[in-house]
C-alpha positions, 0 to 999 in steps of 0.5 A: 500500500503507497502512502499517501503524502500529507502537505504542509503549506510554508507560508510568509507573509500570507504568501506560500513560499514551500510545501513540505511532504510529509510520505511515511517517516520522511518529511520532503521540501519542494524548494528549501534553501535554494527557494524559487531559483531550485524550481526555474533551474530545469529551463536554463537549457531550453531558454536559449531555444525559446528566444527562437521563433520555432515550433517547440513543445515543451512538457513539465513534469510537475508543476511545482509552485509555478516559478519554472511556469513563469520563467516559461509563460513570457515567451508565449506572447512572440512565440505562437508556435510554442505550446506548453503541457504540465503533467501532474497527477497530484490533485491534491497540491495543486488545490493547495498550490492554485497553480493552475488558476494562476495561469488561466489566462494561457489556457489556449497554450497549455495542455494540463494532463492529470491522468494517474495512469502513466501510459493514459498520460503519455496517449493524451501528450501523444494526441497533443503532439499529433495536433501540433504536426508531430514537434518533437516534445522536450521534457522538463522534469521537477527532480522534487516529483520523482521523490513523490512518485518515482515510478510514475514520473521517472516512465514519463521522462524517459518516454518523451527522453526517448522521443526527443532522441529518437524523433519519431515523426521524421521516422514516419514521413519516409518517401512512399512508393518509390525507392531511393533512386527514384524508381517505383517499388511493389507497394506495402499496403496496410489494411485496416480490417472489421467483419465486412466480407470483401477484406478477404478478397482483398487479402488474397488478391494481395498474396497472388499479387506478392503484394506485402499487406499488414492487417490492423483488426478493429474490434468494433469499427471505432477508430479513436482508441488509445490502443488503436492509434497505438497499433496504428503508429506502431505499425507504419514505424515498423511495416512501412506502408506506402498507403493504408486501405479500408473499405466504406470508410470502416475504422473511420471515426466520426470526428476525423482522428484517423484522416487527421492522423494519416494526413500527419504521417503524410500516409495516404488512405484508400477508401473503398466504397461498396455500398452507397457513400451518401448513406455513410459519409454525412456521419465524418467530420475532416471529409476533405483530405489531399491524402484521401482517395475515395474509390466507389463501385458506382460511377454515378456517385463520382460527380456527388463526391467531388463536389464534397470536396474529395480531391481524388475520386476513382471508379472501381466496381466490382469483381469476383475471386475465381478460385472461391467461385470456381468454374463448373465445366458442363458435363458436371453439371446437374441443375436441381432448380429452373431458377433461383434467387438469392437476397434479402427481402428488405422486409426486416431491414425496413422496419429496423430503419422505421423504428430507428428513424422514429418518424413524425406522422407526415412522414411515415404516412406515406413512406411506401409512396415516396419509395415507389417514387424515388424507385423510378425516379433518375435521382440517386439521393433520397433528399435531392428526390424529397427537394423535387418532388416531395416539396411538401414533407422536405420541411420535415426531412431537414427538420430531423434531429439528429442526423441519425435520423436523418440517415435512418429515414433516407435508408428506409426509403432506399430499402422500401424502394428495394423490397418494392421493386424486388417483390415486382420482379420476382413474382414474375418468376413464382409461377416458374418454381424459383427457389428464393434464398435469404431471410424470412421475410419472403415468407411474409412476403409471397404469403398469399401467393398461390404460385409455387415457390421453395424458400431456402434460408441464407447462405454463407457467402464463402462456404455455401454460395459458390456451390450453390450457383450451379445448382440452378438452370438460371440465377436470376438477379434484381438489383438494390436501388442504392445502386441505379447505375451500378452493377452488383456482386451477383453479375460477376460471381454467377459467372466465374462458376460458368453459371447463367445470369439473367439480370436487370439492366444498369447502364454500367453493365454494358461498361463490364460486358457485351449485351446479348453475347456475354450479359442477358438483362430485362429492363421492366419486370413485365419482360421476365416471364418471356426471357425465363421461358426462353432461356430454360428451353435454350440450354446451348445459349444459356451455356454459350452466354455464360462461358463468354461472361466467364473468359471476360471475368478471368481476363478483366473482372477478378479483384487481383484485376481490381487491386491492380486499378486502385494501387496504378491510381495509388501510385499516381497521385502520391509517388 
């Protein structure tokens, strides 16, 4: 058990002069004989520095009775770049000192960290000096606080000791991608990785390329973490990287710590947008980042992101991996289905988004009118479709608070629009016995339907769908309406399996395949029924179709293909 010190104000004159401690059996002096001229003989090495007009950060080790603060404090005035933090945990004496107060004035120049925990401190002094462009911090150490608390303010001077030494932030801002000659080297890629599918089509890309990438795992999709950053730091000091990746802005906090601290580590993010940008970024704040490339599946949403003020936006769509979606040659084939989907209903996922967004009644009144709406409607954004056509509950829309809300309504009008428009083009399909494969919800709602139909529960996308594809004659696929223009995962893994697609049109696809020879493709619901019937009596076709959207997976649609784009315009911009 430490013991916890007692002390005894030194007071002249009503003034406080000294503080004796009283630790134990020892009795201690802050100052003693020597007086104030003890205290302020920690700055004697760092006056001469101070007289300059450089960037410094300095860092007290204890307070103390503020006369080492005020040798310090004049300098503030013809130095802005010049900022102070005073680390001390002893709560107790600086009530008894008012140190704190006295220089409350300076409060915009100095950081006063009172974490009892060594390490929480020296986090807090790093964030500091991250928003300080990485200064190298110079100690300042009252030899009296070592008697209080040798260990804790001994580990405090020896770790930013070592960081004025060592310089950690010079360290960091290495050339990327390029070696010393000048010439390009293969890129080192850091992958911050969470639960999202895609990160392990990413990684084997990567090794089939010979392509060096280190994982940094989040536990919960939250960036600013202690422990994170700590990672973090770490890993570009020791892996290198030339850019650090993610996809949809996963690991990305909110408040902008993460672009903050690339951009001072002068190390570039790839951000790989899967799923609709608009219904992500209005959550980050620091949205604008010259170290930033926002890369998106949709080349719909390129024009929306550049006028967010992202300087670099690359289009990148889908692809497939191969050898998990691997080619069933037709003599091993033996379908068990005429036709099969497989996807989500949106029924939970709307009432889930419903409830989140507590709504006021002018709102959800008419929500599956506005879906229907915006589902045929040429916009991509549910709140530029509201400005134009729904004047009359816009008002409402921007009046939701807080933006969560808002997030939560744009969703549900995306979602209902979906299961609106999937539930039109699958009833096509009901009187030919499709196989539907996902949630519940298709349960409740084909429940009247007296066409036959099976229903199969979700597939794991890595162990169960690969094989499941060349079960059915042909895969039928409607698209979510988060992505007008864009194409989905479904048109480029059917084919990788030599399996037939029939699929809604999207003026994407004919950037991807050729129409009729390599991609078969409806543009209203009522148009199934004809191209189903067709296609189950035109096995040949089906084959023919199929094997040709195969060889042109292989040649320019895998993620190695995909990989291959995002580190060219990597290394565009930043080598």
């Amino acid at each position: 058990m430490p013991n916890i010190p007692t002390y005894l104000p030194i007071l002249q004159n009503g003034n406080l002069t000294d503080v004796h401690v009283l630790l134990g059996k020892r009795r201690l002096s802050m100052l003693g004989p020597a007086g104030p001229a003890r205290e302020c003989a920690i700055t004697a090495d760092i006056l001469p520095a101070l007289q300059t007009k450089q960037a410094q950060l300095l860092v007290m080790l204890g307070a103390g009775l503020g006369h080492a603060l005020k040798k310090i404090t004049p300098y503030l005035a013809d130095n802005p770049r010049l900022f102070i933090a005073i680390a001390d945990k002893e709560a107790a004496l600086l009530e008894l000192t008012n140190v704190k107060e006295s220089f409350k004035k300076f409060s915009d120049r100095l950081l006063w960290v009172q974490e009892p925990s060594a390490d929480k401190a020296l986090d807090i002094l790093t964030r500091w000096q991250m928003q300080h462009d990485g200064v190298v911090m110079r100690p300042l150490l009252n030899p009296f606080y070592l008697r209080l608390d040798r260990e804790y303010y001994q580990k405090l001077h020896q770790s930013l000791s070592a960081n004025a030494r060592f310089d950690f932030w010079s360290k960091v801002r290495y050339r990327k991608f390029r070696n010393r000659d000048g010439s390009l080297h293969t890129p080192r890629i850091l992958l911050i990785t969470s639960r999202y599918f895609l990160i392990g089509e990413i990684q084997d890309a990567c090794r089939k390329m010979e392509i060096p990438f280190q994982t940094l795992t989040l536990e919960n999709d939250e960036i600013a973490q202690e422990a994170f950053i700590k990672k973090l730091l770490a890993a570009v000091l020791e892996f290198r990287p030339d850019f650090a990746l993610t996809l949809n802005h996963l690991g990305v906090d909110k408040e902008g710590v993460l672009t903050d601290l690339l951009a001072r580590l002068e190390l570039p993010l790839a951000s790989w947008f899967v799923d609709n940008p608009h219904l992500i970024l209005h959550r980050y704040a620091n949205l604008s980042s010259p170290w930033t490339v926002i890369f998106t599946w949709d080349a719909d949403n390129v024009p929306s992101l550049c006028s967010m003020n992202f300087p670099h936006v690359v289009y990148l769509p889908l692809a497939t991996t191969p050898e998990r979606f691997a080619f069933v040659k037709k003599e091993q084939r033996t379908p068990k289905y005429n036709i099969s989907f497989v996807g989500n209903s949106m029924v939970y996922k709307v009432a889930a988004r419903m409830k989140a967004a507590a709504l006021p009644k002018k709102l959800l009144s008419g929500y599956r009118a506005v879906a229907a709406g915006f589902a045929e409607s040429a916009e991509r954004s549910v709140a530029a479709y509201l400005a134009s056509a729904h004047k009359d509950i816009a008002p409402d829309y921007e009046s939701l608070t807080p933006p969560e809300r808002k997030l939560a309504y744009e969703t549900m009008i995306t979602w209902e629009a979906t299961r609106q428009y999937r539930a039109k083009c699958i009833e096509k399909i009901l009187p030919f016995n499709p196989v539907l494969v996902g949630d519940q919800g298709w349960r409740i709602t084909f429940k009247k339907n007296p066409s036959p139909w099976r229903y199969r529960p979700e597939l794991s996308y890595y162990t169960e769908l690969p094989s499941f594809y060349p079960l059915s004659r042909i895969n039928f696929n409607c698209t979510s309406k988060q992505m007008k223009g864009a194409v989905n995962q479904r048109i480029f893994d059917v084919p990788a399996t030599g399996s037939f697609v029939l699929t809604d049109w999207r003026e994407q696809m004919e950037r991807l395949f050729e129409p009729g020879k390599e991609i078969v493709f409806y543009k209203e619901p009522d148009e199934i029924p004809e191209l189903v019937s067709y296609y189950l009596e035109h096995a040949a076709q089906r084959h023919s179709i199929a094997l040709a959207a195969h060889q042109r997976i292989l040649k320019e649609h895998t993620y190695v293909h995909r990989m291959n784009t995002l580190i060219s315009a990597m290394q565009h911009i930043f080598s």
